[in-house]
C-alpha positions as CSV (number, residue, x, y, z in Angstrom):
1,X,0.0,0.0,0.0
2,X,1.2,3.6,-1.3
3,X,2.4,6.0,1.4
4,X,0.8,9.6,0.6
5,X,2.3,12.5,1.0
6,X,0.5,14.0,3.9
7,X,1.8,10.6,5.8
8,X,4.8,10.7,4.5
9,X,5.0,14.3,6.1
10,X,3.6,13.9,9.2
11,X,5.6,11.0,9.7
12,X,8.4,13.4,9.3
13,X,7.5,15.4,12.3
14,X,9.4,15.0,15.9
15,X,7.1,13.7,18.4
16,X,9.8,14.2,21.1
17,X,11.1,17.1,23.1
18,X,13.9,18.9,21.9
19,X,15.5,19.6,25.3
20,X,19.6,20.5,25.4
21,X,20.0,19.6,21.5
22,X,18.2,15.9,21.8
23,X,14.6,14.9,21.1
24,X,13.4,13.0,23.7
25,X,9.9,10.9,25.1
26,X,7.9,13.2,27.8
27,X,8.4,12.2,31.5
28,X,6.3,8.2,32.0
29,X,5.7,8.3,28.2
30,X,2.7,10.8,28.0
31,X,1.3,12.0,24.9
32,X,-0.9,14.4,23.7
33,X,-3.3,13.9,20.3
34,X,-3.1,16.4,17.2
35,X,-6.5,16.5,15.3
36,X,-7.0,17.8,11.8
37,X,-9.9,20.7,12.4
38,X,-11.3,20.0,8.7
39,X,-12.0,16.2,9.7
40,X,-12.0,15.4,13.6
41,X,-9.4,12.5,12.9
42,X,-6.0,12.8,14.8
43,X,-3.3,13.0,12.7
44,X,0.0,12.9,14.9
45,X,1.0,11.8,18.8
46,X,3.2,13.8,20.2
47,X,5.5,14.6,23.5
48,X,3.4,15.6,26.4
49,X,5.5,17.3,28.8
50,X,5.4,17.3,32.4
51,X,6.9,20.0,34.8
52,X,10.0,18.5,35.4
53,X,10.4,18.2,31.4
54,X,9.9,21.8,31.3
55,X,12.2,22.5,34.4
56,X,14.7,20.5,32.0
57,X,14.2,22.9,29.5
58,X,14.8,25.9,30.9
59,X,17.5,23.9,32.9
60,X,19.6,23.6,29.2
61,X,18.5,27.1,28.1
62,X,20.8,28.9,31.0
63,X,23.4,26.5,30.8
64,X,23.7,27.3,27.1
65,X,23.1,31.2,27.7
66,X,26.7,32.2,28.3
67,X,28.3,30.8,25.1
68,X,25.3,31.3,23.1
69,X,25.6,35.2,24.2
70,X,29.5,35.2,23.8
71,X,28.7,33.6,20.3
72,X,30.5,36.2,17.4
73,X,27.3,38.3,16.5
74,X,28.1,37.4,12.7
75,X,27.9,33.6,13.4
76,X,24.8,34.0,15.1
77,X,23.4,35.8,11.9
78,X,24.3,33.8,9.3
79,X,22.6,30.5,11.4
80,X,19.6,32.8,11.0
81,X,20.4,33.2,7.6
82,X,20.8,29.1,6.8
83,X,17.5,28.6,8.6
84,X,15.8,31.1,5.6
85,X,17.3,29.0,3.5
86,X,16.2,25.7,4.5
87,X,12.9,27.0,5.0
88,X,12.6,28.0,1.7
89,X,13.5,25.5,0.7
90,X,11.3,23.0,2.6
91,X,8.1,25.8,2.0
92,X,5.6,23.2,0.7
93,X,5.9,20.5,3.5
94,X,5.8,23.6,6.2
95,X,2.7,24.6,3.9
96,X,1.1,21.3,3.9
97,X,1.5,21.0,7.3
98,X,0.4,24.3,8.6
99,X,-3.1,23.3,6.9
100,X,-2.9,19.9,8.1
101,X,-3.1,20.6,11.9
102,X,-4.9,24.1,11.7
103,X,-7.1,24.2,8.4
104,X,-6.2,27.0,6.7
105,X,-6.6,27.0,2.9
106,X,-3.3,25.8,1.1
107,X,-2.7,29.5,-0.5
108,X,-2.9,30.9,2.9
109,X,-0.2,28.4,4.6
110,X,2.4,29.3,1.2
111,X,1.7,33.0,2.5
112,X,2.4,32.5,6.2
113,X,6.0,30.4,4.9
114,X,6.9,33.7,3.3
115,X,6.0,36.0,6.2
116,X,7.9,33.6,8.5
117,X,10.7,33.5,6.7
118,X,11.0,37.2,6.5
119,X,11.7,37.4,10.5
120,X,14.7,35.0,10.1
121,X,16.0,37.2,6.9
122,X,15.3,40.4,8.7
123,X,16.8,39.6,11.6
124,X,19.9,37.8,10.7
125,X,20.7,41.1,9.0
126,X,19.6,43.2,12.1
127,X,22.0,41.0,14.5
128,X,24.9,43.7,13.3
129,X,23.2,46.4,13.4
130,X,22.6,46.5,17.5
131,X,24.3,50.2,18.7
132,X,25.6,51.8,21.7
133,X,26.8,55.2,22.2
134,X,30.2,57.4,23.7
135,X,30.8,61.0,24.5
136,X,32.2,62.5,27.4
137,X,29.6,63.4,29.9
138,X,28.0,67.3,29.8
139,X,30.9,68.4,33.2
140,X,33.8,66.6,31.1
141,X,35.2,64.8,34.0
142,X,34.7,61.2,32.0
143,X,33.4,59.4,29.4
144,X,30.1,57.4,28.9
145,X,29.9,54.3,27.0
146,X,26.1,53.0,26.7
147,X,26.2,49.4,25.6
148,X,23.3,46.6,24.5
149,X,23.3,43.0,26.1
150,X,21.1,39.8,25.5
151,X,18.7,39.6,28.5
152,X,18.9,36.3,29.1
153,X,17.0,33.0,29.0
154,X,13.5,33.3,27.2
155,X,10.5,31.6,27.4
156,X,8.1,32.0,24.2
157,X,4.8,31.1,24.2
158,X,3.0,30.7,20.7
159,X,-0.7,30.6,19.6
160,X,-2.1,28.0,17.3
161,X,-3.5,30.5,14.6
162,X,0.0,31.2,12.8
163,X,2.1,27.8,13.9
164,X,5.1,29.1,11.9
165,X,5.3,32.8,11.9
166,X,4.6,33.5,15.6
167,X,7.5,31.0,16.3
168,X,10.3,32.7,13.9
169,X,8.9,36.4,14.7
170,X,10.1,35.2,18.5
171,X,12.9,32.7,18.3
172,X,14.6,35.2,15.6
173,X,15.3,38.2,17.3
174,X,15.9,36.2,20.9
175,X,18.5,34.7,19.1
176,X,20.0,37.3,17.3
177,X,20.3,39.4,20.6
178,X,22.3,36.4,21.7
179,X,19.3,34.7,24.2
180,X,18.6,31.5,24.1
181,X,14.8,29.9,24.4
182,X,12.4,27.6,25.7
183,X,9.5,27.8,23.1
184,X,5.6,26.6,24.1
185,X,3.4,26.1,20.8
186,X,0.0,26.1,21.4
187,X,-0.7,22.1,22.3
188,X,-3.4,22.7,19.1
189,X,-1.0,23.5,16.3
190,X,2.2,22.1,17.3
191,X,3.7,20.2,14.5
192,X,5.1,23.1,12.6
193,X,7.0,24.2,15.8
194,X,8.4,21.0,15.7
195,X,9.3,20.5,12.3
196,X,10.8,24.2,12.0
197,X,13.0,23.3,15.3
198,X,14.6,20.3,13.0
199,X,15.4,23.0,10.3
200,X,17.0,24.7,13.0
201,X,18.8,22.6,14.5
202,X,19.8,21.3,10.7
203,X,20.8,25.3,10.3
204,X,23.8,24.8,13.4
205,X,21.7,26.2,16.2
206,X,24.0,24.6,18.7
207,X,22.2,22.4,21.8
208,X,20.2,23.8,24.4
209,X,19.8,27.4,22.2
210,X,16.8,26.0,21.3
211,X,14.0,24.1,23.4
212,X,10.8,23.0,22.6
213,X,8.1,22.0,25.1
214,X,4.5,20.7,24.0
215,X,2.4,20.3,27.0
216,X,-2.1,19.5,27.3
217,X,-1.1,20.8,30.9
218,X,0.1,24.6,29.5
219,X,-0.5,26.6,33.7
220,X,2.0,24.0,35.6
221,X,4.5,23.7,33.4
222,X,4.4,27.6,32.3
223,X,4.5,28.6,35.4
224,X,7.2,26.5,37.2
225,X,9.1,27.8,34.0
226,X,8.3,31.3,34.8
227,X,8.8,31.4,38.2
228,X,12.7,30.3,37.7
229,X,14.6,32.9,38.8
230,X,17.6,32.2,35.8
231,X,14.5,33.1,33.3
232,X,14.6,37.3,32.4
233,X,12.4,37.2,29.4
234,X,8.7,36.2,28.7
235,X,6.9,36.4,25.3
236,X,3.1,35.4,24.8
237,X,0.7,35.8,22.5
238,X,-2.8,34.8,23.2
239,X,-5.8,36.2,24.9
240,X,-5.5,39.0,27.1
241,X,-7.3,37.1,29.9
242,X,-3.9,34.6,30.2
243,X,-1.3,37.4,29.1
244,X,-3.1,39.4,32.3
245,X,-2.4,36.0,34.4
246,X,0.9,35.7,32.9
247,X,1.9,39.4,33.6
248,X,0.7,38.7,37.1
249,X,3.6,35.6,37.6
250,X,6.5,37.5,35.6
251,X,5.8,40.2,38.4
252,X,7.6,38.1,41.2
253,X,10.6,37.9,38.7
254,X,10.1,41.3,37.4
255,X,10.7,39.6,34.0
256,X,10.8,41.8,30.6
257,X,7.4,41.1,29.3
258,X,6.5,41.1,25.4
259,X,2.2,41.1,25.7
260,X,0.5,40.3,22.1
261,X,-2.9,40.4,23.0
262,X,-6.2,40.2,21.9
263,X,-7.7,42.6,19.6
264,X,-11.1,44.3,18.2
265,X,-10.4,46.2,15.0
266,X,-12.0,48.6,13.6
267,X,-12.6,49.1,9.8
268,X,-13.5,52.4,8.9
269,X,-15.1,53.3,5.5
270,X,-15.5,57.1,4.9
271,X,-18.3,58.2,2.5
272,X,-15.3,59.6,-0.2
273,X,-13.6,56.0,-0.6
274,X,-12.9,54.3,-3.2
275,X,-15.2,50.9,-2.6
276,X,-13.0,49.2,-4.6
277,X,-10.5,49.4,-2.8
278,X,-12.4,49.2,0.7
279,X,-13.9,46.0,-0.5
280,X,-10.7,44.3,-1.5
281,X,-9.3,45.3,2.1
282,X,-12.7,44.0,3.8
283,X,-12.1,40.7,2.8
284,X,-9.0,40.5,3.3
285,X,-8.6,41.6,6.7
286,X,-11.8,39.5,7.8
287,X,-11.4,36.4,5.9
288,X,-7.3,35.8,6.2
289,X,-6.8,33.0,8.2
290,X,-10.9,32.6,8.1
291,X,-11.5,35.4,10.5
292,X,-8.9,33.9,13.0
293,X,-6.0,36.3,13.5
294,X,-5.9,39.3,16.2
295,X,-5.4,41.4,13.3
296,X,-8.8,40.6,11.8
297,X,-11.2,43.4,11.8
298,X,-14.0,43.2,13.9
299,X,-16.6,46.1,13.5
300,X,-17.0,47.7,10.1
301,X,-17.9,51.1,10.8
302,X,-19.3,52.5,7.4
303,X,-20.7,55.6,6.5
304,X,-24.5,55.7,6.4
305,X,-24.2,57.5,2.6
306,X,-22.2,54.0,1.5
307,X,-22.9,51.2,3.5
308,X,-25.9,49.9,1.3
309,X,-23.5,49.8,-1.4
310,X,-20.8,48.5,0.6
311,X,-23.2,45.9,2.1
312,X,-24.0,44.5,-1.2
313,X,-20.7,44.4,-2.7
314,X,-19.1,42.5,0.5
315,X,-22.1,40.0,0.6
316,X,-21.6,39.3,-3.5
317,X,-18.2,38.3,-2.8
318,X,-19.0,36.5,0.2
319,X,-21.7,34.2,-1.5
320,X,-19.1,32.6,-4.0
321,X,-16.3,32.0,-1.0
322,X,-15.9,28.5,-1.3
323,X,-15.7,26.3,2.1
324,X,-13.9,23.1,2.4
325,X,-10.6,21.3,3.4
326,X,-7.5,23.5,3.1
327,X,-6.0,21.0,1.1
328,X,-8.8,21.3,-1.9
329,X,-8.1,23.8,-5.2
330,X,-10.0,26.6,-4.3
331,X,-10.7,26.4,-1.3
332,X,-10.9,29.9,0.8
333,X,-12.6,29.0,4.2
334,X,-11.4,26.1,5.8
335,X,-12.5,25.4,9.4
336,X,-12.5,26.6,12.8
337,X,-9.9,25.4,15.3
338,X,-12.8,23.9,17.1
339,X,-15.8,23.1,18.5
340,X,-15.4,26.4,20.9
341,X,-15.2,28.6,18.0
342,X,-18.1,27.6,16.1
343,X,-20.2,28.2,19.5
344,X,-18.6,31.5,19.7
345,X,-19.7,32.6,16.2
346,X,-23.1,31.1,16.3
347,X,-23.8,32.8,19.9
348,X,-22.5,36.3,18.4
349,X,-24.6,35.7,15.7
350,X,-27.3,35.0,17.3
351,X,-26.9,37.9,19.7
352,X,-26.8,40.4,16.8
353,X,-29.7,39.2,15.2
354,X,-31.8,39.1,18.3
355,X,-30.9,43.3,18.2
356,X,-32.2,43.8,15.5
357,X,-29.2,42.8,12.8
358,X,-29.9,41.3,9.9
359,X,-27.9,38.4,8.4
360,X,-27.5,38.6,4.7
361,X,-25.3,35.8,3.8
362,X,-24.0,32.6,6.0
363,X,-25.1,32.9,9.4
364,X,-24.9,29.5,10.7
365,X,-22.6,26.4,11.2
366,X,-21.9,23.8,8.8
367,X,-22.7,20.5,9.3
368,X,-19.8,17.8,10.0
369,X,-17.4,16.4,9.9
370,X,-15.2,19.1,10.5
371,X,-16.0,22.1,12.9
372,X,-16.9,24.8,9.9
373,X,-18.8,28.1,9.9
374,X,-20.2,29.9,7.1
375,X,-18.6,32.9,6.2
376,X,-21.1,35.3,7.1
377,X,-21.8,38.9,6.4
378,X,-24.4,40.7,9.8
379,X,-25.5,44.2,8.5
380,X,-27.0,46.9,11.0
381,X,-25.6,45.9,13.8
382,X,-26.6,47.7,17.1
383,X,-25.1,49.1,19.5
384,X,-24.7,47.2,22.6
385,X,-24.8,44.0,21.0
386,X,-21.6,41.4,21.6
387,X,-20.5,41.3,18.3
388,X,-19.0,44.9,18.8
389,X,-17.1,44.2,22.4
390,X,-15.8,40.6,21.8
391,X,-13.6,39.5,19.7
392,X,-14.9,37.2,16.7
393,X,-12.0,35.2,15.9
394,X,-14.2,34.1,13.0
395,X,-15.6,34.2,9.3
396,X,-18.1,37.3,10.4
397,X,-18.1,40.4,8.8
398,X,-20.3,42.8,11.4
399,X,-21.4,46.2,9.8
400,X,-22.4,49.5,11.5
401,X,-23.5,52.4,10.0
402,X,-22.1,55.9,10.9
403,X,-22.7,59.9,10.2
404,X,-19.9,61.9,10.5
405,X,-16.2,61.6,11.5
406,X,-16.8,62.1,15.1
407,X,-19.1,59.5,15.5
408,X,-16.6,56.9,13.8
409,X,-13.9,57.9,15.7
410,X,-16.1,57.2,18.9
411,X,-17.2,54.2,17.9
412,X,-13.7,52.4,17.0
413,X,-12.0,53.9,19.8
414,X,-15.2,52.3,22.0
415,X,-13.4,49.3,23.2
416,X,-10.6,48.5,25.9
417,X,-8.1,46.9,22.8
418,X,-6.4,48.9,20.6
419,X,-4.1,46.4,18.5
420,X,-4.6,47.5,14.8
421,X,-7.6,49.7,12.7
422,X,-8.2,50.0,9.1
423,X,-9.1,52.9,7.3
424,X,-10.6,53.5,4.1
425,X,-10.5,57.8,2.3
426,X,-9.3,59.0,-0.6
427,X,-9.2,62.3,2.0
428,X,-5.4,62.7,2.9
429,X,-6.7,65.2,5.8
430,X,-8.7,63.1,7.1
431,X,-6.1,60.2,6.7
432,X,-3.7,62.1,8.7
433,X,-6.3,62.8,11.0
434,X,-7.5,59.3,11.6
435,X,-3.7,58.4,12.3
436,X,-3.8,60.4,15.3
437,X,-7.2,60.3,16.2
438,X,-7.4,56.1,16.6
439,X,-6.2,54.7,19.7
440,X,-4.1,51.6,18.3
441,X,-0.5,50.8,18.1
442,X,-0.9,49.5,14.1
443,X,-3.1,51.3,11.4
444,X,-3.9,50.1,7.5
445,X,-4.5,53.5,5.4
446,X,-6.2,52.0,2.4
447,X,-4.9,48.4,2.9
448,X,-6.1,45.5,4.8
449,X,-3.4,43.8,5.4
450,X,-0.7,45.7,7.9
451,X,2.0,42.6,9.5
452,X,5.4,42.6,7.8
453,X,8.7,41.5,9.4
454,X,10.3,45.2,9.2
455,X,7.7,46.8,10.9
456,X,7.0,47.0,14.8
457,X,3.9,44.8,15.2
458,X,1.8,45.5,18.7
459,X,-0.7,47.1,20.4
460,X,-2.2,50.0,23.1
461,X,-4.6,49.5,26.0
462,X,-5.2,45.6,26.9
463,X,-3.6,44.4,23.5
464,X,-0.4,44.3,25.2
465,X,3.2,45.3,25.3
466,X,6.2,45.9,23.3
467,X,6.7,45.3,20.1
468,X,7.5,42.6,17.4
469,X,9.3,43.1,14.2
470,X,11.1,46.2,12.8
471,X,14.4,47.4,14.6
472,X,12.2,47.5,17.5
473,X,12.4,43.6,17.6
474,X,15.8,42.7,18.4
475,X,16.2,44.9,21.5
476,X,13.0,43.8,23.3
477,X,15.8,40.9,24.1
478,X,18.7,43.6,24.8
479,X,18.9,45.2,28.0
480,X,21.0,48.4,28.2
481,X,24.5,49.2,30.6
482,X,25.9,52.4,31.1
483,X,29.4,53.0,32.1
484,X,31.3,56.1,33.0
485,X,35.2,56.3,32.5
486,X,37.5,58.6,34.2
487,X,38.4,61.4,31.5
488,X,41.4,59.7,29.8
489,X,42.8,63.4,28.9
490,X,42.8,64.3,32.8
């Protein structure tokens, strides 16, 4: 019997650790089951790690931290460097595999490869580019040399929506700043962390740089991880309930914190856009990763003299969105994650119609196997309803009608995240107005799509802290000394 290539690739995968440079079996042999969202069958068993495995980790993560750090910062980059490489080179299996144990159509997957790739690119070149400063002081009695150093240990924890690029936008600039890691993928998604830890490690990232921990019990073994006083850095992206909780442990350490947090975009569409244009970006900051990304737009706040037309438009292109496997030609909406999510998005449905919204394409689950939801367009949305406060994380497209600029500035900046807004005006004014007037840390101006590996990717308010990408990356995982010299001339 013929091997297929989705076996052939999963069969590929690590189901071990990789703790101090070897792959190992979890503490008594547990394992943990990874399902494939678009059927319900489990496709992969997998390492399920104890405490003491992750005390292990972080055990071979300061071990390795002095030589790692002392590491020539040009050796460092061009490991970064062969790890692009072999990535590219390996883009369809990571592909495959992305939409294998998430869902996401096959198209998508090739699209996340590249923006993954472009964090270990980017930041093998911005390993040399890390600055300090001299000058003798203002009173000229010495001179002060300001200098960057890695922070330490690092432990990363990853979310299940983008397997790859949420593990190469952390472990690349941790280990360019010289730090070494203990990385958590999400115990949903964790295959592609695996796999991309063999290219690693294939790339020369010497033993113990590197950890990976997969864990079902994700509180015990974070937190015993957290709580280790050799650990100085913590990275999470997830829900803002748990980074709050998470915030709360890396108090006692007074750990550097990187927070990427939930979020509730905004997508404004003034009455002089181009629709177009604010079409194209509608779909694809709703639909990308089938509604579930932070970045997704939440509330489309559209102006009363447009949003008919806009309403229409959206809900032609929605109707021929075809649903199905990720693997299938064509396909643009795979499924959910799971179970959860589809209740999410039929109860926020639900909720908005009960207000008085009207659904005018989707609206409703689709029927297994596989946990899939229609994509769904919900115009005339009221206020008050859930569908405005809570994230979606889902295939709905919520429309609210507005009347001047002052009432859409209200209603975007009428939530407590502030991650990313889109806006659509062919107005440059008003452009430059809406750039100061939003309250988020990332705007679109006439595009839908903002993330790219140069550019610092975060949030205000309760969408978290610091920032990812850009030159602001690498020195979330520097820490700064000052020195003062006597004056050498005195």
């Amino acid at each position: 019997m013929s091997v297929s290539r989705e076996e052939e690739l999963l069969a590929s995968v690590p189901d071990g650790l990789y703790i101090a440079g070897q792959w190992r079996a979890a503490e008594g042999g547990k394992t943990l089951d990874v399902a494939d969202p678009a059927t319900g069958d489990v496709i992969r068993s997998i390492a399920d790690a104890s405490v003491a495995d992750g005390a292990a980790a972080m055990d071979a993560a300061a071990e390795s931290f002095p030589a790692w750090a002392a590491t020539p910062v040009r050796e460092r980059a061009e490991i970064l460097r062969r790890a692009f490489d072999l990535l590219q080179a390996r883009k369809e299996d990571v592909a495959l595999l992305m939409t294998l144990e998430m869902g996401k159509p096959l198209a998508e997957a090739r699209g996340e490869v590249a923006y993954g790739g472009e964090f270990l690119r980017w930041f093998s070149e911005e390993a040399a580019h890390v600055q300090g400063r001299y000058g003798a002081n203002p009173e000229g009695t010495g001179r002060m040399i300001v200098t960057q150093h890695p922070v330490g240990p690092c432990f990363l924890i990853t979310p299940w929506n983008f397997p790859l690029a949420m593990a190469t936008r952390k472990i690349a600039p941790a280990l360019a700043a010289g730090c070494t890691v203990v990385i958590k993928p999400a115990s949903l998604t964790p295959l592609t962390t695996l796999f991309f830890v063999k290219l690693l490690e294939e790339a020369g990232v010497p033993a113990g740089v590197v950890n990976v921990i997969t864990t079902s019990t994700t509180g015990p073994v974070s937190e015993r991880i957290i709580r280790d006083p050799r650990l100085r850095k913590l990275s999470f992206t997830g829900s803002t309930p748990v980074g709050q909780r998470l915030l709360q442990q890396a108090a006692e350490g007074v750990l550097r914190t990187s927070m990427e947090l939930g979020g509730n975009a905004p997508f404004v569409v003034f009455d002089d856009a181009d629709l177009d244009k604010a079409v194209d970006g509608a779909i694809q900051a709703k639909f990308r990763n089938i509604g579930q990304a932070c970045t997704a737009a939440n509330r489309f706040i559209v102006h009363r003299s447009v949003v008919e037309e806009f309403t229409r438009r959206v809900t032609e292109r929605v109707q021929g969105m075809r649903i199905g496997r990720g693997t299938e030609d064509g396909v643009q909406i795979g499924p959910l994650i799971d179970d959860r999510a589809v209740a999410k998005a039929t109860q926020l449905v639900g909720d908005a119609v009960e207000r008085g919204a009207t659904v005018t394409v989707g609206g409703a689950a689709v029927d297994g196997p596989g946990t899939f939801y229609q994509p769904t367009v919900v115009a005339d949305v009221q206020p008050g309803s859930e569908i405005l406060r809570e994230e979606i994380f889902g295939p709905v497209l919520a429309i609210v009608p507005f009347d001047t600029e002052d009432d859409a500035v209200r209603i975007a900046n009428d939530t407590e995240y502030g991650l990313v807004s889109y806006v659509f005006t062919e107005n440059l004014a008003r452009g430059q107005r809406m750039i100061e007037r939003l309250e988020t840390g990332m705007m679109g101006l006439n595009v839908g799509v903002v993330s790219n590996a140069a550019a610092p990717f975060g949030g205000w308010k309760l969408s978290g802290l610091g920032r990812e990408g850009g030159a602001e990356g690498i020195h979330e995982y520097l820490q700064t000394k000052y020195t003062l010299t006597a004056n050498p001339f005195a």
